[in-house]
Every structure is written in structure tokens, then in C-alpha cells.
C-alpha positions in Angstrom: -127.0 140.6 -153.7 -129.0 140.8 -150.0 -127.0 138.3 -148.6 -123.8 140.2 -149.6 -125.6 143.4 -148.2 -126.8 141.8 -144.9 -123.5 140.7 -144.0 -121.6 143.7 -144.5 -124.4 145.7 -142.4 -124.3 143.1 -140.0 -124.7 144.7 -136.1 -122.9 143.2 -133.6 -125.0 140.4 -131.3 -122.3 139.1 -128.6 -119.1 139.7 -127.3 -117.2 136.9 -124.8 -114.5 137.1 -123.1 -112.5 134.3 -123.8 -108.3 134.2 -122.9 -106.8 137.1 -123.4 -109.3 138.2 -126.2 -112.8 139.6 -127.0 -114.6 137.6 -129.1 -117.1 139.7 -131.5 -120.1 137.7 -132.6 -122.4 139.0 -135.5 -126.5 138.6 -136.4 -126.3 135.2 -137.8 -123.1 133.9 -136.8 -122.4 130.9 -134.8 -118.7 131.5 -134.6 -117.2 134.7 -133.6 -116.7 137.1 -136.5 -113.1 138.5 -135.5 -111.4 138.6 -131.9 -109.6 141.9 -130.2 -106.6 141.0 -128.2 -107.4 142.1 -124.2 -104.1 142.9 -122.4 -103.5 141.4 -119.1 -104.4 144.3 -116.9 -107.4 145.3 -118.9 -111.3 143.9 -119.1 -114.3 144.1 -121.3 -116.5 146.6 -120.1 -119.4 146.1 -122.1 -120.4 146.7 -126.0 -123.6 147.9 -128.4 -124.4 146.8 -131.6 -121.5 149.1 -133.5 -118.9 149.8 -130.7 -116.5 147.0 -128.1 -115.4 148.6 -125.0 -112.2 147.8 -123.3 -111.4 149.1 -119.8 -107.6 149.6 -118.8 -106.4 150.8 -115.3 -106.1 154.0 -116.7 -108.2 154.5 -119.8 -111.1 153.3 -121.5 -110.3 151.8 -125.2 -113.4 152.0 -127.8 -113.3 150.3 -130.7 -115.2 150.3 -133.7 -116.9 147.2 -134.7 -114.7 145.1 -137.4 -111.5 147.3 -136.4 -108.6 145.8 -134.6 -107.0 149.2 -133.6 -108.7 151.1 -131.2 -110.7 154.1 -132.3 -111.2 156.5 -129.3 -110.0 156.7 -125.6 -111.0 158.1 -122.2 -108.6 158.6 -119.7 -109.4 157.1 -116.0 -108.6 158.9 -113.0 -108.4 156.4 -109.9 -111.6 155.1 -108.2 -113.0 155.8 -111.8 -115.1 152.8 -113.7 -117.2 151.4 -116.5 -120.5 151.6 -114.8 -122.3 150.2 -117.9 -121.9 150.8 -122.1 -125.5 151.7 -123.7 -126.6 152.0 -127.3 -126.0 155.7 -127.0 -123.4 156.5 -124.2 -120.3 155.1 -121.8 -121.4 155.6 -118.4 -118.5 156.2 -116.0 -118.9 155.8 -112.3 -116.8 158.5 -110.6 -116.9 159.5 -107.0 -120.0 162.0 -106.2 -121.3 161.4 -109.9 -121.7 159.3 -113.1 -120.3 160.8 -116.3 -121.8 159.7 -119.6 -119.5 159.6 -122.9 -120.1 159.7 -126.2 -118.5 156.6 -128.7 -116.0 159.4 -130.0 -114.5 159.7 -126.1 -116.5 163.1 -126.1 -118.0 164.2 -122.5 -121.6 164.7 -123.0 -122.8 165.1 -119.3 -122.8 164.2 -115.8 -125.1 163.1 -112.9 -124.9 163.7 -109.2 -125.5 160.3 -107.2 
């Protein structure tokens, strides 16, 4: 019964990309649990243990761990970027100031540079 409750709580370790797709790796596994498909135009921007982000040219996709579908956005005005994704916040490099982000797509604050 704790193996079956281990693996379903299972956080996620790694993510690669790998051709066209991000492949999510959990505790314990030496094979990539499931894969999100990456579109052309669009890069991994970082991840935590419960959340994969995906940045597009004009928003940022977030996606809960074991869902294919993404969960929230942020849309990207130009010059705007993934600075770096933390355990608690998106960190978005915009001209003048970085803006952090919730995993819901929620503003929570900015910072002048």
C-alpha cells in the first residue's frame, strides 16, 4: 500500500527537452513519466516539483504535473521573458522590472531592476 501511495505523490525530478516534447521525469524513475508536446515556436522555460512551464512568443503555458492540457496562461508583451520558474513563483523579465507570478497565472508583485 506505500508503494502505491509513493507513486501517486510522486514530485516531479527532471524535465528534458527532447524533439518537439518535454519530457517529465519523476522521484524514482529512470524513464520519463509522460511527455508534453512543445510546438515549434515555443521553449521550456523551466519547472518545480508540481508545475512544467512552457514559453510561447506570446504567452507563458503552465501546466500541471501529470496533465497534458495546459492549466493556466500569461500573456507576453514583446521584449517580455521567462527569467527563471521557482518553487513558489514565474519570474518574468520585463523592461525596467521583473514581475513574479503565481502557478494560477495570477500577478503577485514586481521589482524595479
Amino acid at each position: 500500500m506505500l508503494l502505491t501511495f509513493g507513486a501517486v505523490n510522486a514530485q516531479i525530478v527532471d524535465v528534458k527537452e527532447d524533439k518537439g516534447a518535454a519530457r517529465v521525469y519523476h522521484e524514482g524513475d529512470n524513464y520519463p513519466s509522460y511527455s508534453l508536446s512543445i510546438d515549434r515556436d515555443c521553449e521550456l522555460s523551466g519547472f518545480n516539483s508540481k508545475y512544467v512551464v512552457i514559453t510561447c512568443p506570446e504567452s507563458v503555458r503552465i501546466y500541471k504535473d501529470k496533465e497534458y492540457n495546459c492549466s493556466f496562461t500569461i500573456s507576453l508583451d514583446a521584449g517580455f521573458y521567462v527569467k527563471t520558474v521557482t518553487s513558489s513563483s514565474i519570474l518574468i523579465k520585463a523592461p525596467g522590472s521583473t514581475r513574479y507570478y503565481d502557478f494560477q497565472g495570477n500577478f503577485v508583485k514586481s521589482t524595479a531592476d
